[in-house]
N, C-alpha and C positions, 0 to 999 in steps of 0.2 A: 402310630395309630392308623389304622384302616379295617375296612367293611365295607360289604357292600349288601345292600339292601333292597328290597321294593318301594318303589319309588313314590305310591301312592300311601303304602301305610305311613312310610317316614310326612307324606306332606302333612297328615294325620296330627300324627304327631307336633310336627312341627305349628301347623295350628291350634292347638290345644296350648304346648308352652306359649306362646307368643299374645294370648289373650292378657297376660299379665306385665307384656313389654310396653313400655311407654317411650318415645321418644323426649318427655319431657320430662329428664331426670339430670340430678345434680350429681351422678355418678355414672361415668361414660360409660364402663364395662357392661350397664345393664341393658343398653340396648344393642346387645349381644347374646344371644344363644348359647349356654353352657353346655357341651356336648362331652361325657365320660362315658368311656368304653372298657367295660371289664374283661371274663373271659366268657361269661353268660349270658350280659346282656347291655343295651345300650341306654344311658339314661339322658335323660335331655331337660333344662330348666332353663325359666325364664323368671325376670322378677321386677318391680318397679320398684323394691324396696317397704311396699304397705303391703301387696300380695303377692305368693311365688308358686310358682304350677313345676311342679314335676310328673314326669311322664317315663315309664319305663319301656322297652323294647327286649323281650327277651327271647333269644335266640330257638326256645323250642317253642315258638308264636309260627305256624307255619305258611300264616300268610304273609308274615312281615317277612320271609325269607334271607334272613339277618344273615350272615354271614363272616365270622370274626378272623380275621386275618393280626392283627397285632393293638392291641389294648392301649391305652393312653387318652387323653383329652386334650380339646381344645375351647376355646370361646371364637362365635361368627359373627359377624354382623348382620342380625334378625333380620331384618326387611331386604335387606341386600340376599343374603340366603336363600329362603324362604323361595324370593323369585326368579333365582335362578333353579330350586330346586320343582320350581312348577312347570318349569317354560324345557325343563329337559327331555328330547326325543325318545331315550327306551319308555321301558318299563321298568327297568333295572338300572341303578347308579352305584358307582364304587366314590367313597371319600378318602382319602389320604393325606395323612399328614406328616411334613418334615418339617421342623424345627414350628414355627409360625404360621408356615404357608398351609395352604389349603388345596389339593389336588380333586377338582369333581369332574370325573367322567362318567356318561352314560352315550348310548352309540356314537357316531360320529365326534359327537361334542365334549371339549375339555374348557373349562374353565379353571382358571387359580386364584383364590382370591387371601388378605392375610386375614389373620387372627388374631388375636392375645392368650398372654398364657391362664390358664387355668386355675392357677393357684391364685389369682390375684380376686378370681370372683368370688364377693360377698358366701358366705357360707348360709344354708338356712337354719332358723332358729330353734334354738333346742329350746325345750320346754321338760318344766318341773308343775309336781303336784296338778296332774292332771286328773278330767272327770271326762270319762268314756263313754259313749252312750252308740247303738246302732239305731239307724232310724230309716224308714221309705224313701226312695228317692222321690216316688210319686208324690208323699205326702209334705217332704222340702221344698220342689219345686212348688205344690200349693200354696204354702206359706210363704212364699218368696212373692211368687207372681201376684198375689193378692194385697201386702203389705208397700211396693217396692214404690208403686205410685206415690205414697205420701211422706217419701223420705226427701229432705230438703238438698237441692244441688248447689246454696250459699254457702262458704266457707266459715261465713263470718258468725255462726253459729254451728261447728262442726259435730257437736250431739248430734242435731239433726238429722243431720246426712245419715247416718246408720239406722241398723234395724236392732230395737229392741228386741232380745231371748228371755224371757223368764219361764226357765227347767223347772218345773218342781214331781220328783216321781216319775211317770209316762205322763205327766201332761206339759206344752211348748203355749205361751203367751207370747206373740208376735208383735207388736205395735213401732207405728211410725205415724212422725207428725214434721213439717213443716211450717207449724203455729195458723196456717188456713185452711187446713184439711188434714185428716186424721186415717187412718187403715188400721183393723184390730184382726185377728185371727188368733184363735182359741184351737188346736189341733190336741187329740187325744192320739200316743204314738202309736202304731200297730206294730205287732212283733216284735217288741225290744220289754224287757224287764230290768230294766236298767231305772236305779235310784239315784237321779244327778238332783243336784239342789244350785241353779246357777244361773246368773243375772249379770248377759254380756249384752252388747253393744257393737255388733258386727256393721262397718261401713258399708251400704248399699252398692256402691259400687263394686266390692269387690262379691259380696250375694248373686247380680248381674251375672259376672263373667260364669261362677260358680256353675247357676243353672244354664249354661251352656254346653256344660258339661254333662249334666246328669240324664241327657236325651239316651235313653237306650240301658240307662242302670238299673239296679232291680234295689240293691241298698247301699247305705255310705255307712261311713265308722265315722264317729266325730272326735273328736279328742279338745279340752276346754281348757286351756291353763289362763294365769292372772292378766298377761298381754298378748295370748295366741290362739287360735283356732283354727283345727286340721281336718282336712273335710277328704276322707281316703275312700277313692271309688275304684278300688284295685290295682289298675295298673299307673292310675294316676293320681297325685296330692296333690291338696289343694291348701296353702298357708295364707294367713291372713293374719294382720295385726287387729286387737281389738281397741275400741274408741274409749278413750278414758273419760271420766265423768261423771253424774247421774243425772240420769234422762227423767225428765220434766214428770210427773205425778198425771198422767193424760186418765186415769178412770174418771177424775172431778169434772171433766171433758164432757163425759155423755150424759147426756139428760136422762133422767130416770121416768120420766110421762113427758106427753105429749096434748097439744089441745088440738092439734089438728092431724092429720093421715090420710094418704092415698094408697093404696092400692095397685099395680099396674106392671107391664107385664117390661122387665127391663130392657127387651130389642125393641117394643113404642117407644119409651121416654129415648131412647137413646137414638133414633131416630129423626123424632121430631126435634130433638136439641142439635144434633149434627147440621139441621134444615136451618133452625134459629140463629147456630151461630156463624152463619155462610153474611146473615148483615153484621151480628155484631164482633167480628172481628173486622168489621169497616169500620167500627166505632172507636173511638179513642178509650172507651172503657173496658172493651170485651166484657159486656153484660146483659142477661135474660132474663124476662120476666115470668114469673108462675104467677098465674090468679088461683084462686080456689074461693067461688063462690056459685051460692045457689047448687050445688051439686053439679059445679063445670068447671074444667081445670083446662086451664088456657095459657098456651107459654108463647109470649112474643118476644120476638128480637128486634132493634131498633137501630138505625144507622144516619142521622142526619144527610146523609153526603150521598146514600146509596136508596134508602127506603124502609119498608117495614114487615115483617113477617107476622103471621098471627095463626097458631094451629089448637084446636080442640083436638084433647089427647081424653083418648078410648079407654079413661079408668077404671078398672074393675071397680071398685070404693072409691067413697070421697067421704067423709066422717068430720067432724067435728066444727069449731069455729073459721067464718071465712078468712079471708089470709091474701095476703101480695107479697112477694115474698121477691128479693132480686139473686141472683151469684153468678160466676165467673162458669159459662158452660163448659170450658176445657174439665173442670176439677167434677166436675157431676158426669163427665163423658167417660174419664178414666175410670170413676167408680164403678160406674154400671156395665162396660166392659169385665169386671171382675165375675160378675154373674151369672156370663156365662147367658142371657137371652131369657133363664129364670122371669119368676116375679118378683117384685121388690115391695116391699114397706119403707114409704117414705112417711117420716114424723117430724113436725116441726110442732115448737112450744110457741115461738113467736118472729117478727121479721127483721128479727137482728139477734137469736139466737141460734146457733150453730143446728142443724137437720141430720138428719140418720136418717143412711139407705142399708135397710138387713134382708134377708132372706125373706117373702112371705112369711106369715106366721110363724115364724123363729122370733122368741123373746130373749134370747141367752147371752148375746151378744158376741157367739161367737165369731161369726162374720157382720164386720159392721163397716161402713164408710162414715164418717164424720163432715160436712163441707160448713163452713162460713160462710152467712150470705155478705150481697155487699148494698151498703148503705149508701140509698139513692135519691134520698131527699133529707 
């Protein structure tokens, strides 16, 4: 095996596999680089065994200036590779291999380092009775970035961790819950006519690495089997196992009315909460207060040890019965980042039932945040 290539495209590359490498896996080979070389093109994966990224390299790519000198494959040591493939003097690098060993030179500098063979890495998983569907990449990464906050990072309830899909026609229901805070997205698909009918369970971790990917895509292909999901952005695939289970019934979650509502514009509240919770994360509770009375909405943070904040927030509205209301500012900070600076509609029923932050007058629910207050007397 040997080529020689452009040194920036292959790091490209080689970044893109390597999102799915872990050093924390119970099978050595995976923290290793699977690199096959045909007569066309060069293809390269990585895998921790829950997700595996492939990446093609194909020799009539005129930037990659690929170069196929003799076909074959090896496996590298990821991180080991990787930095030597960064820290090399040209522009241009030739790889080569004999038997094990590994030959990289680019100007002056040669390195050798070993490998293992080929055959021995994990193969990726085939999939049967699949549901095909084309979708935005703009409009996945929406749905990603909006949801991804309320997915739980405890093991000890592994539903949670992932992101609910329910496909039905062109419309995608997104939802993730943590059991203290909730993310809902409602996306109707653009440009796809595609009739999937299908209710998976994708881990949020590997949605993460996903939209890392999709910077600069225009659409993806998905493909949906019973334990797999393939997220194809042309020259690169994306594998992923799905989470077995069934995710919690979270519609009975959202309050249907409200006795109380504010108004306000989402870079204030998320302002003055960033300010609140500078004491109470002095506190041993990380917790902030909302007042909403007399038509004044007042959020203090509180620190024994440190002191006390108190700001009057600039509401558009203030509506219904008054209210004290406590919760954890980290979980109301990540919501209101989804908005985007927007205004929000914040409704609470009461001060130990669950609050909704939506769009300004959007009732539909199809962007929603969910937060649990925390009970403080």
């Amino acid at each position: 095996m040997q080529f020689t290539i452009n040194r920036q495209a292959f790091i490209k590359a080689l970044n893109d596999v390597s999102r799915a490498i872990s050093s924390r896996t119970t099978i050595p080979i995976l923290t290793n680089i699977k690199l096959v070389l045909n007569d066309e093109e060069l293809i390269l994966t990585g895998s921790n065994a829950d997700i595996s990224i492939e990446t093609t390299i194909p020799q009539s790519d005129t930037s990659a200036q690929l170069v196929i000198t003799q076909p074959g494959g090896i496996t590298l040591p990821a991180t080991f590779f990787t930095n030597i493939v960064k820290r090399l003097p040209a522009d241009n690098m030739t790889l080569a291999i004999d038997g094990l060993r590994a030959a990289i030179t680019s100007g002056a500098s040669a390195f050798t380092i070993n490998g293992q063979d080929v055959q021995n890495y994990p193969q990726l998983p085939e999939m049967e009775d699949v549901q095909s569907l084309s979708v935005s990449a703009a409009q996945l990464v929406d749905i990603i970035s909006q949801t991804k906050i309320s997915a739980s990072t405890q093991e000890s309830r592994p539903i949670l961790t992932g992101i609910h899909l329910q496909l039905t026609g062109n419309s995608v229901k997104a939802v993730t819950t943590d059991s203290h805070r909730l993310s809902q997205r409602i996306v109707t698909l653009t440009g796809t006519d595609a009739d999937v009918d299908a209710d998976v369970i994708i881990p949020a971790k590997a949605f993460n690495e996903l939209q890392s990917l999709l910077e600069g895509q225009d659409r993806v292909d998905i493909k949906l089997a019973a334990n797999q999901a393939v997220f194809d952005l042309g020259h690169t695939t994306f594998y992923t196992r799905l989470l077995e289970g069934n995710y919690p019934e979270t519609d009975r979650l959202i309050p249907t009315e409200s006795t109380t509502a504010i108004t306000i514009e989402a870079s204030a509240l998320l302002g003055a909460i960033d300010r609140a919770s500078l004491l109470s994360h002095e506190s041993r509770n990380n917790v902030v207060q909302l007042s909403l009375k007399n038509g004044a909405a007042v959020l203090t943070g509180n620190s024994q040890e440190v002191g006390q904040v108190k700001e009057e927030l600039g509401a558009q509205t203030i509506d219904g019965d008054d209210l004290d209301i406590s919760f954890n500012p980290d979980y109301v900070r990540d919501a209101l980042r989804v908005f985007n600076g927007k205004s929000v509609d914040v409704k609470f029923t009461s001060n130990l039932r669950p609050f909704t932050l939506t769009p300004a007058g959007e009732t539909d629910n199809k962007q929603l945040q969910l937060i649990t207050p925390v009970r403080t007397f």
